[in-house]
ZAMAR-763913 format. One record per residue: residue in three letters; x, y, z of N, C-alpha, C, O in turn. Coordinates in pm, whole numbers, plus 50000, padded with zeros to 5 digits. Each point is the difference from the previous one (the first is absolute). Example, Ala and Ser with C-alpha at 12.3 -4.5 7.8 and 13.67 -1.06 7.14 Angstrom:
REM residues 2
Ala513194943150780499115011950000500905012050000501044999850066Ser498615010749862500825011950006499235010950073500515011150017
//
This chain:
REM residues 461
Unk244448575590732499505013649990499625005050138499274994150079Unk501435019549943499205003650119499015002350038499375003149900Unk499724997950218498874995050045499445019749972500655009150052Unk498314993049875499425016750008499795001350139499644990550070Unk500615021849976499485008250119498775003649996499565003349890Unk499754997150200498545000450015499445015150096500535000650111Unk498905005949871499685009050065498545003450001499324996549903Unk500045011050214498364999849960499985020050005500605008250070Unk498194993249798499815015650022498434998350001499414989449976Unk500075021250050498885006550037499425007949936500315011349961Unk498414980150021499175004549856499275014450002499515005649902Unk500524998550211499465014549999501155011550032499735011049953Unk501334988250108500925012049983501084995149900500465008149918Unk500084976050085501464999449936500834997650064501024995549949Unk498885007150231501434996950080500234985049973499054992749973Unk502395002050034500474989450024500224996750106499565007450088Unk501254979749956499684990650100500154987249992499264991549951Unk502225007150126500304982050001499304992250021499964989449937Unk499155014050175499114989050070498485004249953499815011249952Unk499134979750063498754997549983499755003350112500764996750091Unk498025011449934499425000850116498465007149942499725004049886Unk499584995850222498655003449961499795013849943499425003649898Unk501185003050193499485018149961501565003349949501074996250048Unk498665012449838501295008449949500105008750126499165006150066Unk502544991649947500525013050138500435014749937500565008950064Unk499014991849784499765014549960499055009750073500005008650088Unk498954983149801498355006949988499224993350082498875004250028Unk501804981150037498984996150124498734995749891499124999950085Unk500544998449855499434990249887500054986550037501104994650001Unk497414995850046500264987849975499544992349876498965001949938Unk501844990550041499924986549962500395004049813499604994349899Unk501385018250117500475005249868501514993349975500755003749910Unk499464988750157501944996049923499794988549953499334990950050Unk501445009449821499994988849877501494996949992500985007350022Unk498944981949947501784989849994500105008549856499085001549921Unk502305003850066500644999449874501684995249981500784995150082Unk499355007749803501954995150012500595012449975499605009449930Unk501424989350139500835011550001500925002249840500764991449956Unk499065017749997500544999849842501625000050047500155006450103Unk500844988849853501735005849997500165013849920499505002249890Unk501485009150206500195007049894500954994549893500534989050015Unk499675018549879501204995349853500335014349954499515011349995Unk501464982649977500865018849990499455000749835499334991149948Unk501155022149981499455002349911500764985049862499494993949906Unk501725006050150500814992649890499344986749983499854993549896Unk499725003150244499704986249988498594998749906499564990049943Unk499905023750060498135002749981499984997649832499214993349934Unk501905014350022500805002349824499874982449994499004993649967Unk502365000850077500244988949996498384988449970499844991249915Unk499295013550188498904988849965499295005349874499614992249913Unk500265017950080499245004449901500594999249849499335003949904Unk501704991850087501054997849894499334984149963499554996349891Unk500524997850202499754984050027498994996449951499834989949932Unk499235019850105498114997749935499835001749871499564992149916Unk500935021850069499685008649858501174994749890499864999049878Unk501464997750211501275000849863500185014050002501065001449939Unk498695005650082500325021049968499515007250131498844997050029Unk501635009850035499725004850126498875009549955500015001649878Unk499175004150176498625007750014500245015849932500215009250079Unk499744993049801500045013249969498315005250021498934994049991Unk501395018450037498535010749956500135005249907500985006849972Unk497744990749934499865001749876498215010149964499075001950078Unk501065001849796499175006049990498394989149978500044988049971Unk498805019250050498874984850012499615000849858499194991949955Unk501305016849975499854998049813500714992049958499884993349897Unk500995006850186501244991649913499714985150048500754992049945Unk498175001250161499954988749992499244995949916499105007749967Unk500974977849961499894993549892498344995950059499934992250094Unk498875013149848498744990150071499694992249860499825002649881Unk500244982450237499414989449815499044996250105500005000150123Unk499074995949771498664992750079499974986750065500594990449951Unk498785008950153500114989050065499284987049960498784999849989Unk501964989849990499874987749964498794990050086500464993250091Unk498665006249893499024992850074500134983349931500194996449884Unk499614995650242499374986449991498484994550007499844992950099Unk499215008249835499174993449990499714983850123500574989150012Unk498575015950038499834988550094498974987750017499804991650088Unk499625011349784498874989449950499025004550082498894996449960Unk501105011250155498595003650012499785016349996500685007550069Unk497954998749815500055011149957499455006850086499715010949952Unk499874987850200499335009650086501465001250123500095010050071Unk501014977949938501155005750054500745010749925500605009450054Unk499314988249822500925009949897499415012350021500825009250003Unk497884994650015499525010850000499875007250110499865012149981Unk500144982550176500325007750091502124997350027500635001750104Unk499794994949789501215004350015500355010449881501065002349941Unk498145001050050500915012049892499824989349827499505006349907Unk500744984950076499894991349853500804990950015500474995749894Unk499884999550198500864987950022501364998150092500135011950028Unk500604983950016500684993150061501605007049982500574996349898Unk500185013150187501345004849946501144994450085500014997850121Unk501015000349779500924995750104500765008050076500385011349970Unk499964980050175500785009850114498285009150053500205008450087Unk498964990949888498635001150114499704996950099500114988450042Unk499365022650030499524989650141498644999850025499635011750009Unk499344979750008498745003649970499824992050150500334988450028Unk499005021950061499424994450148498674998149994499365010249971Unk500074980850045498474994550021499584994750114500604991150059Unk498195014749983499415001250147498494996149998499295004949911Unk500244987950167498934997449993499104992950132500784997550092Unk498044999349935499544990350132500234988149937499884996749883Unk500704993850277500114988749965499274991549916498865004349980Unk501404985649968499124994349899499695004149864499554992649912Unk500775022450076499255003749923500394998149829499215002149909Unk502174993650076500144991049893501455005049944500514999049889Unk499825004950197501825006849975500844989349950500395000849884Unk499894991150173500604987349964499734993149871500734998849902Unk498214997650118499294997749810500335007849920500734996649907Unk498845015250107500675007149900501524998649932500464995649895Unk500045010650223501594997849956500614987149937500925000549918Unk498394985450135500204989349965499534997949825500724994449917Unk498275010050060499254999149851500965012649945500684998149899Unk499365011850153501415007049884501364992349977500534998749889Unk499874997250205501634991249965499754987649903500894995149930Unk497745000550075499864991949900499155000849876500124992749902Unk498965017550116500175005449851501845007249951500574995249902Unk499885012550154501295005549985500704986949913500565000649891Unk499244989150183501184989149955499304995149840500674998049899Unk497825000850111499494990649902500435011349849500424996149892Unk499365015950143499755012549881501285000749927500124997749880Unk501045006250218501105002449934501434995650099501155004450001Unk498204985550073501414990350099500455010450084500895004549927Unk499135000850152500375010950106500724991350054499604989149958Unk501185009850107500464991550143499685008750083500135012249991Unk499414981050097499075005450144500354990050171500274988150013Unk499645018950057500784996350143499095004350096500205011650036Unk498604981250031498794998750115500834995950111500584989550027Unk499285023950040500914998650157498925002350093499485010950022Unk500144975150045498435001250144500664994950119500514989150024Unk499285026350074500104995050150498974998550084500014999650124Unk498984999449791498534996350066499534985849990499534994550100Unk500614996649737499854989950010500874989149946500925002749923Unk498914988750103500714989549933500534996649852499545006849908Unk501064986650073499914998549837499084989349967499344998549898Unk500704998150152498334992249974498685003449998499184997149912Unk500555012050238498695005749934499835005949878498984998549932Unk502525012050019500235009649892499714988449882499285003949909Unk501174983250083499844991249878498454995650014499574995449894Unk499635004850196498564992849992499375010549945499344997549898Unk500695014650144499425013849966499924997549856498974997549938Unk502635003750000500225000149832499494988849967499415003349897Unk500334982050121499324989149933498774998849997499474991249932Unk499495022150182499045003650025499595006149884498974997849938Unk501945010350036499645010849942500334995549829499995009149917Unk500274978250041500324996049856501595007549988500634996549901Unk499945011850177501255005049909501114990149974500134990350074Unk500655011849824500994992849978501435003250069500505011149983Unk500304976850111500445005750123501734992449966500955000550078Unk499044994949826501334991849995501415008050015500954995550063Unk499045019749854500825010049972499845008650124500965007350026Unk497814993350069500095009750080501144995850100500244988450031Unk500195018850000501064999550161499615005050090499435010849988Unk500704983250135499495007450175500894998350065500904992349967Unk499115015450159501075000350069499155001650160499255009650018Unk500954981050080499385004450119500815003150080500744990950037Unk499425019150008501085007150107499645016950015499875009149918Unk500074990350204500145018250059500955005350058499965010050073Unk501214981749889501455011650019500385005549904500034994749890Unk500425020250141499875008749863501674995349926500234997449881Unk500655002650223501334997149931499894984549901500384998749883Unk498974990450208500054986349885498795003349869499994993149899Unk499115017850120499545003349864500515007549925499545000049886Unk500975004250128500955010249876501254989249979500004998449878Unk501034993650174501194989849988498724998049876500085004249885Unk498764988250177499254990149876499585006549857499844994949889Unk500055016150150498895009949873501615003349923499845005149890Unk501554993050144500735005449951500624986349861500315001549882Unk499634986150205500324990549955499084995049865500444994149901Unk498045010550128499034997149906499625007049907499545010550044Unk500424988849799499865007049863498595006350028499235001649906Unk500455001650206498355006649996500335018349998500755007950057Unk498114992349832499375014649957498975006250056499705012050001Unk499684976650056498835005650102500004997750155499014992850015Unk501255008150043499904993650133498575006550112499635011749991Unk499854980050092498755001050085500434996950146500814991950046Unk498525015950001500694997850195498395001150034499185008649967Unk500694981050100498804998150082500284997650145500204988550040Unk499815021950042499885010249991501095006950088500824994850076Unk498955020049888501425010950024499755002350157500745007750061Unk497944983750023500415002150143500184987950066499804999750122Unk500494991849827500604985950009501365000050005500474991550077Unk500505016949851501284997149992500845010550067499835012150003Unk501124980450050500805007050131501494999949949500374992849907Unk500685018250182501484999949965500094995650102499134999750087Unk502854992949920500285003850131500625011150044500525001950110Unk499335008549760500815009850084499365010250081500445010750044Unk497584979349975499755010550122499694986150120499894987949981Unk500055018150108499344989050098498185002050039499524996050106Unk499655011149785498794999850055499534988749901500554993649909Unk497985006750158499584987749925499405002549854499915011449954Unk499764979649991499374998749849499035008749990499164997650087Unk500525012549838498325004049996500625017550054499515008649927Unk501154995650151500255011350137501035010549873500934996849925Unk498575012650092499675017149920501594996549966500174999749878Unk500744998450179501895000949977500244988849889500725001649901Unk498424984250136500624993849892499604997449857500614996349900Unk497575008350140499875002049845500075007249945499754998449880Unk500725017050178500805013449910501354993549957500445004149893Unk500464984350186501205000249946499794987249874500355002449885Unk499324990450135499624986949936499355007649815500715000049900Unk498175004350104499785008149888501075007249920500274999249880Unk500585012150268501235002049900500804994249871500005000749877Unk500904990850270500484988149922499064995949867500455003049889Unk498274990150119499484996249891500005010149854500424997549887Unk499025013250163500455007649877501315003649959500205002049880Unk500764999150206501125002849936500154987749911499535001449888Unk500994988150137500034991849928499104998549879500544997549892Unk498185003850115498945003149852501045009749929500774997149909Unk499105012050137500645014949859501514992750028500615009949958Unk500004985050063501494994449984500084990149869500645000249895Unk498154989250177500384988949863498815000849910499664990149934Unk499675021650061498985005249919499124985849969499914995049888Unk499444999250239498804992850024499065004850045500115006650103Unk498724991949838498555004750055499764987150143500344988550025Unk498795023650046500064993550135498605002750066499785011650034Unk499374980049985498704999950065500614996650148500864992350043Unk498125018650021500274999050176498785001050045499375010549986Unk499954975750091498735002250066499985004250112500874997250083Unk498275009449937499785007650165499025000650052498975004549951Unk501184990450176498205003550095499425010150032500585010649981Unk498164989650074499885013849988498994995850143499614989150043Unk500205025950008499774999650094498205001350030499305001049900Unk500144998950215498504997849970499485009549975498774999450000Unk501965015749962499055010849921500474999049865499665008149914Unk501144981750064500324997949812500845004649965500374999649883Unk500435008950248501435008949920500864985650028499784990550075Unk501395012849819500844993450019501104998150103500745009650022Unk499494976850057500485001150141501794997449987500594992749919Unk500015016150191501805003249982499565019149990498995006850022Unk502484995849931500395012550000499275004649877499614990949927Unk500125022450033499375005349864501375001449938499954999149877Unk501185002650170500854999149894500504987549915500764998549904Unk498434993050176499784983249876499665008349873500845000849911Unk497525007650074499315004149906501095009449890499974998949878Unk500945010150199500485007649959501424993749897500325003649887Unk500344985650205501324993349890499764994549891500894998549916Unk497344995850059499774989849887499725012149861499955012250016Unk499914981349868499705009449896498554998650014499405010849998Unk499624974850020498995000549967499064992950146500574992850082Unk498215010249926499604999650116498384993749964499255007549938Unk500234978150102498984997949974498794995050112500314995150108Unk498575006749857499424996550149498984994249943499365006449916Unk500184977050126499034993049938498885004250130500195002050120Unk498854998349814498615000950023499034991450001500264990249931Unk498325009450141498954994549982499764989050114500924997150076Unk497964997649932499694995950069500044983449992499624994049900Unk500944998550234500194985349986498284996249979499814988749955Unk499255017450066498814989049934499385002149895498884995749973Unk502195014649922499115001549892501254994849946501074996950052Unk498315003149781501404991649926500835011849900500934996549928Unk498715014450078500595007249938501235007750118500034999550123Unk501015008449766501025003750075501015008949933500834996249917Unk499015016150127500825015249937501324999750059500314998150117Unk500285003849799501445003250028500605016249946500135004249884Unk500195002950255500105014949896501185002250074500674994750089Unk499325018949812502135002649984499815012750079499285008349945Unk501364995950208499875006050045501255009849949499855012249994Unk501234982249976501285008249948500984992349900500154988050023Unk500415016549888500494993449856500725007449975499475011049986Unk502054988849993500745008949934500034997749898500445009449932Unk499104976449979500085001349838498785003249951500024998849877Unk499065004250159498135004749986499385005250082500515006550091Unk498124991449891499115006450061499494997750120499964987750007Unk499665016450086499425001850107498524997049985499355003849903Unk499914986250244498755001249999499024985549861498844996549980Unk502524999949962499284990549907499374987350065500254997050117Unk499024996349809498984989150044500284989549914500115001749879Unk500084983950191500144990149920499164990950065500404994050100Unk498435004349852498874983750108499854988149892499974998249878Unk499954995350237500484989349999498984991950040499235006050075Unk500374979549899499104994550049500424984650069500534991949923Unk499225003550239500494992049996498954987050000498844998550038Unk502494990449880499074986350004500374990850024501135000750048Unk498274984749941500944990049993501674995349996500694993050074Unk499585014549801501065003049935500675012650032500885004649929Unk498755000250164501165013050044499135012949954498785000150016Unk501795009049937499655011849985500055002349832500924996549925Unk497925009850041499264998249862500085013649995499475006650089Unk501385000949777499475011649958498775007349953499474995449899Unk499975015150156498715001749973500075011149863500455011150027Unk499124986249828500275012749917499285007949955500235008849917Unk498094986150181499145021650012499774997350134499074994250056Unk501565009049969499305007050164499145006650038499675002150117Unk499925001649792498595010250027498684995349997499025005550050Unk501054982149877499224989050049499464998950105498805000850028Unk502684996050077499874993250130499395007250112499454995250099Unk500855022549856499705007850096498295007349954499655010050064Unk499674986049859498885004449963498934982550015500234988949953Unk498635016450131498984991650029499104996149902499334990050025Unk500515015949860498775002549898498854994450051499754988249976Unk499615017750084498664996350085498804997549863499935006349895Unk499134981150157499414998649839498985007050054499325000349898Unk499695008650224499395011150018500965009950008501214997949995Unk498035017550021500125007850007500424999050190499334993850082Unk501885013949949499685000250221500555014850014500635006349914Unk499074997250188499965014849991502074997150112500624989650020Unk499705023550015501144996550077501414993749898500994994350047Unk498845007749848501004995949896500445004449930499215001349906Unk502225004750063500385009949919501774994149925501134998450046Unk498315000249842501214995949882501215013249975499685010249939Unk501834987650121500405012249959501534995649950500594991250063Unk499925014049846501594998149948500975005450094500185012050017Unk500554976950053501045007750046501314996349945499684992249910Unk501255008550090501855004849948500694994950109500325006250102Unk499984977349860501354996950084501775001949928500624994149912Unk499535011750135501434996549884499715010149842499495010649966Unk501014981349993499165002249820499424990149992500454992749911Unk498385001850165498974992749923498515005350049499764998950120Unk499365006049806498475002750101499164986349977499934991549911Unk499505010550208499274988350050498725003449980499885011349953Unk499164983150065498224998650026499974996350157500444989550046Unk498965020950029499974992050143498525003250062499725012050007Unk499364979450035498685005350051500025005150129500144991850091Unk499765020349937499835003050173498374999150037498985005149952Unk501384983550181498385002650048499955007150098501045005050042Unk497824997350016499275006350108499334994750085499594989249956Unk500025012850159498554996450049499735013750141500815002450089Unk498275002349897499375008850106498934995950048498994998049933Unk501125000350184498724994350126499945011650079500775009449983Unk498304990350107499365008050119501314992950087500644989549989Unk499365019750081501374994050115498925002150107499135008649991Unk501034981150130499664995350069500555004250185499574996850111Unk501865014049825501044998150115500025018149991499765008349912Unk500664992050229500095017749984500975003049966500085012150024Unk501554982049894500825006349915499604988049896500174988150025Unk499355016349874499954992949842501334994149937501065006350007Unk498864983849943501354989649971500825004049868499254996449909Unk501705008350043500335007849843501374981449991500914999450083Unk498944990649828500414993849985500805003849863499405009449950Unk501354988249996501004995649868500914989649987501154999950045Unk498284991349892500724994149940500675002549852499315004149907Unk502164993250079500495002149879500125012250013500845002649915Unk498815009550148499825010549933500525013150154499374997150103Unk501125009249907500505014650076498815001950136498995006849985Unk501234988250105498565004850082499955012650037498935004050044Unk502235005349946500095013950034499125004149866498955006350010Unk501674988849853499305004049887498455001550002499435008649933Unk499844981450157498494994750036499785013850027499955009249918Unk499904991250221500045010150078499815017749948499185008250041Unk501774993249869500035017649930498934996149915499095008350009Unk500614981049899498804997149918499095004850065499285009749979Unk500794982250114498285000150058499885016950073498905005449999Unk502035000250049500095014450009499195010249864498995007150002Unk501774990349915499745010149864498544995849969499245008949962Unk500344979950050498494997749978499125001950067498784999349979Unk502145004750156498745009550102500025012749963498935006150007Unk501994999349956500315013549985499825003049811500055011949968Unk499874983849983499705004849818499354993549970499855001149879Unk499094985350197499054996749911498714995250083499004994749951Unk501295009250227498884999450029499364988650053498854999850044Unk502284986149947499454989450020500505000250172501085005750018Unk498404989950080500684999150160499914983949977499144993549941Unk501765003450111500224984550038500795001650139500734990650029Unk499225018950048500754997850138499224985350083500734993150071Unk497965003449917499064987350023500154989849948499194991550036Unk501795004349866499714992049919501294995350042500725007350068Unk499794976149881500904992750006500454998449872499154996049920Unk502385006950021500445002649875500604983549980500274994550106Unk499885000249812500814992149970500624995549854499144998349914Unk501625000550064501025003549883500884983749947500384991150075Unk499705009249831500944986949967500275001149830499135005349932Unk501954990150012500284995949904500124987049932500724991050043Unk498505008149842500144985049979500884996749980500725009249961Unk500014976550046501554989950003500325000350079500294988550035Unk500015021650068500985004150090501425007650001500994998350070Unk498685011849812500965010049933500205012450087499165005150073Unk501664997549912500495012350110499935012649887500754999749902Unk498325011150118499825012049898500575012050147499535002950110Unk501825001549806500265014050092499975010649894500455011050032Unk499144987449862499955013449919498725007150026498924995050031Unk501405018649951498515012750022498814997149889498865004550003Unk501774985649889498735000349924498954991250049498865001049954Unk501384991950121498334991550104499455009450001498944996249951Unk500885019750080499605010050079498644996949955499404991650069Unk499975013549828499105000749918499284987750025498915001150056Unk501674982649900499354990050014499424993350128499194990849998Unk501315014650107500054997450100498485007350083499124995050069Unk501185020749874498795010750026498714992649958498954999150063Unk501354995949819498674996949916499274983450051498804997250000Unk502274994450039499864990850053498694998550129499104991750009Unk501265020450083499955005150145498225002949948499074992450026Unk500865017349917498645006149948499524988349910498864995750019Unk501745000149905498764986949982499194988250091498904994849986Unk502415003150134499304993350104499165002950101499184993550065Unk501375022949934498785008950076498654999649982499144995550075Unk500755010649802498764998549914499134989849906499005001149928Unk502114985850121499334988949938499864997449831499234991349960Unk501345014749971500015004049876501174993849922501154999850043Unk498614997049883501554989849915500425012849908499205009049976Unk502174991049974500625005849913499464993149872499384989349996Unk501035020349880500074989449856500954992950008501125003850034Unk498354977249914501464993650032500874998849887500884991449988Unk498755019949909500845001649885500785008150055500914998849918Unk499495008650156500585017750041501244996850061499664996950114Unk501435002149881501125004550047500595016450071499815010749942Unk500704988350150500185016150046501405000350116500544992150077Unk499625022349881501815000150083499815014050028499265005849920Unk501335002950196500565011150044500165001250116499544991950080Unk501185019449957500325003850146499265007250051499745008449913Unk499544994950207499185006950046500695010950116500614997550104Unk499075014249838500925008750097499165005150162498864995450014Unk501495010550063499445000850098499055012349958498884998250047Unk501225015649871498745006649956499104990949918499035004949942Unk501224982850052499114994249912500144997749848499074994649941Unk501965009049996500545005049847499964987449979499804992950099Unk500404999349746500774989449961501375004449959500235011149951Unk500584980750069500905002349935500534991849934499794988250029Unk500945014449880500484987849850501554994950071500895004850071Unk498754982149859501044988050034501194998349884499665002649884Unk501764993150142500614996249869499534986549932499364990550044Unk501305012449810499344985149941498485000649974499384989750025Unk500015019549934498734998049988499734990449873499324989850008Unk501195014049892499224990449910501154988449972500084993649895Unk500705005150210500274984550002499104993450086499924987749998Unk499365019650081499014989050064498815000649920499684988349976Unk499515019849972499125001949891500324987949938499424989350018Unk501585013049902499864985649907500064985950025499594991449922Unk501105006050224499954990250058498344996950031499484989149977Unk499985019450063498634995650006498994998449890498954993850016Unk501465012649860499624997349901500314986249928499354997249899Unk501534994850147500234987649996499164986950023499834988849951Unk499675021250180498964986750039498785005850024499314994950088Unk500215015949844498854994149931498945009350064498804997550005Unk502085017950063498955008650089499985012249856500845004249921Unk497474998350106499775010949923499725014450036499435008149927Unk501014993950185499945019150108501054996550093500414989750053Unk499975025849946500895002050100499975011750047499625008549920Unk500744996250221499575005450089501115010350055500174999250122Unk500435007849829501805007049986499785012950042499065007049964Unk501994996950129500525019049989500015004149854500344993049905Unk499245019450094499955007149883501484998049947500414992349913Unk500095014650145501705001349959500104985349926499935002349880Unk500214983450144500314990649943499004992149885500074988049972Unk498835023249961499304997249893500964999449891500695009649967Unk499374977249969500435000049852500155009249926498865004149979Unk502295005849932500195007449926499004989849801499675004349889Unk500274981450185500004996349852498824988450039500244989050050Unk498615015749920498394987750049500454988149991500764997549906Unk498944993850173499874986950011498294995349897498885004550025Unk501394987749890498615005549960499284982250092498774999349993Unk501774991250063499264988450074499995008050154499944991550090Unk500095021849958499505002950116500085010149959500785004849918Unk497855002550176499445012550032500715005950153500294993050097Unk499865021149887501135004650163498495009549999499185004849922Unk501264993650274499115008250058501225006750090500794994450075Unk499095019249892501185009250138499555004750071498845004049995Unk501954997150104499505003550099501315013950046501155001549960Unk497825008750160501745009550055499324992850161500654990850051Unk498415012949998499224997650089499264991450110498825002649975Unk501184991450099499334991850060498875002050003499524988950018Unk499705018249977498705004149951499484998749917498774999549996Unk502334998949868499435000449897499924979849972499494997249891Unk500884992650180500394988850006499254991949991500234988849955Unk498305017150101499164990950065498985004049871499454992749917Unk500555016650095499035003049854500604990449853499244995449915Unk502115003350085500314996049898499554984149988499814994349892Unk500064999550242499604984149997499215002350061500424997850114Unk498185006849893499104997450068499654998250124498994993250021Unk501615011450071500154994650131499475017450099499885001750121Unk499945007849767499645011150091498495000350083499815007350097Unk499334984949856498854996750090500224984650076499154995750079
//
């Protein structure tokens, strides 16, 4: 086979360019030219010709009524918090990319799905690692109790001898650990470098939607947590996951940043142990302290990952600041979001904290980007101010606008009842999202106002 032509272009205008050199001789841009391969042109006959080859019937345009939609066939993966940040399970010809900090349990995972996969309903499955050995990969699984006789591995990071292998082998699932480990030769940069893991991924997916195998691709990520390579990695896969949490606690979120067969934003935690990674099935548990006093600085509020609402406690703490710019910390939570808070409560309710040192956190270590903190967050702030505890029966959700308004959230009384679950008797809501139909195990207090907030829990003196 002939050897591809290689050419480098330039990530900020587009000019091309045989040679590598530091600055594009367009735009004079440094350190913008990336190796790519030069595509062949193909005349139209030859274009018919392949497309005959793939399909059997060359490419008509057709009307989008007239395509046939049947529902998509999911695999069950024995674990019900993977199924759920994938949409309900497992499809074939998928590509599901998962990203995470080292350590943080990527490998386990994937390893405990291929073998639940195998134990549930016999999958054949194909573990391809250019990170470790097949041995560490077998101590891990004997670590971990799984049953390893049926699993298959493959250690190699050339992309051409993994596909010869993945072609030869009856596997439905296949795993690449990892997608910046494995190199072509049809570029000459090295393993890991923006050209070969845009082309390497290619390849990998084409082949997925070809021999309609589901295909896990791990990826590193870089030290602000985005995922490291080109964003058009993010863009070729169907499904996109990013594990979470912290290596010294034992819990661990996995959420679906993009899904073409579901939802967006879903949450699957996980707990790790001995034995690998343990499904957790209330989470709301994990993220609520139940303090056996009363502490002021503590505020219980429902938020909406996905389609599931959670119980999550936001704390507080306000001190005298000590420093002539005062410290606005967040954890878990928007620090720009901090910031307009503590604005509107100078301005509609009178409280100044420009002196004071804010500090913010969520329990577990859950990431809340929805507007409904607004409210819990406010109330949080003013209880630690004033030293004053909330009721620790009270649940509460809304957005706080910059005149100060509440405003109503979607899903209201799916989180209502979620909290009615475990066992809170008030809740603390925008008018707009009051029950059309009483809850008769909780009493609602509404609110439009920030003014009116503090009166409602006690916190106005």
């Amino acid at each position: 086979m002939a050897k591809a032509k290689i050419q480098f272009q330039c990530n900020e205008c587009g000019a091309e360019t045989p040679k590598w050199g530091g600055q594009c001789p367009a735009c004079m841009a440094w350190n913008t030219l990336q190796e790519s391969i030069i595509e062949k042109q193909t005349t139209v006959a030859s274009t018919d010709r392949f497309r005959e080859h793939l399909a059997g019937r060359p490419a008509e345009v057709c009307s989008l009524d007239a395509v046939g939609a049947t529902e998509t066939q999911r695999q069950a993966t024995g674990l019900a918090e993977l199924d759920r940040v994938m949409g309900g399970g497992l499809v074939n010809g998928s590509v599901t990319l998962i990203g995470g900090d080292p350590g943080i349990g990527k490998s386990t995972l994937l390893l405990q799905t291929l073998a639940c996969l195998d134990r549930i309903s016999g999958v054949p499955s194909l573990y391809v690692t250019g990170e470790e050995s097949a041995q560490q990969v077998g101590l891990r699984g004997k670590r971990l109790g799984l049953a390893l006789d049926r699993l298959r591995i493959l250690t190699e990071n050339h992309l051409e001898r993994i596909l010869t292998a993945a072609h030869k082998e009856p596997a439905r699932v296949i795993v690449i650990d990892s997608i910046q480990t494995v190199y072509s030769d049809l570029l000459q940069s090295a393993p890991g470098s923006v050209a070969q893991v845009k082309e390497c991924a290619a390849q990998m997916v084409r082949f997925a939607k070809q021999t309609n195998t589901a295909l896990f691709l791990v990826g590193h990520v870089t030290k602000e947590g985005a995922l490291a390579g080109p964003r058009v990695l993010e863009h070729v896969v169907d499904t996109v996951l990013y594990f979470e949490g912290d290596s010294s606690s034992r819990y661990r979120v996995v959420r679906t940043v993009k899904n073409r067969y579901g939802a967006v934003n879903e949450l699957g935690i996980f707990a790790m142990t001995d034995k690998g990674l343990r499904e957790v099935s209330n989470p709301s548990a994990i993220f609520l302290s139940r303090h056996d006093d009363k502490v002021s600085g503590s505020a219980i509020m429902v938020t909406r990952e996905g389609t599931r609402p959670m119980l999550v406690e936001v704390q507080a703490l306000v001190d005298r600041s000590l420093l002539g710019n005062p410290r606005r910390v967040a954890l878990g939570l928007e620090q720009n979001r901090l910031a307009m808070l503590l604005a509107v409560l100078n301005r509609h309710a009178g409280i100044f904290m420009s002196d004071q040192d804010v500090f913010i956190n969520v329990v577990g270590g859950v990431r809340i980007a929805e507007t409904a903190a607004d409210l819990p967050l406010l109330l949080a702030i003013i209880s630690s101010f004033r030293n004053k505890p909330l009721p620790s029966d009270m649940v509460m959700f809304g957005e706080v606008g910059l005149a100060g308004e509440i405003r109503p959230i979607q899903n209201g009384m799916e989180r209502l009842n979620e909290a009615t679950k475990h066992g809170f008797k008030q809740a603390l809501i925008p008018v707009a999202n009051k029950p059309k139909t009483a809850i008769s195990a909780m009493s609602m207090h509404t609110v439009t106002h920030v003014s009116q907030v503090m009166e409602k829990t006690g916190l106005s003196t």
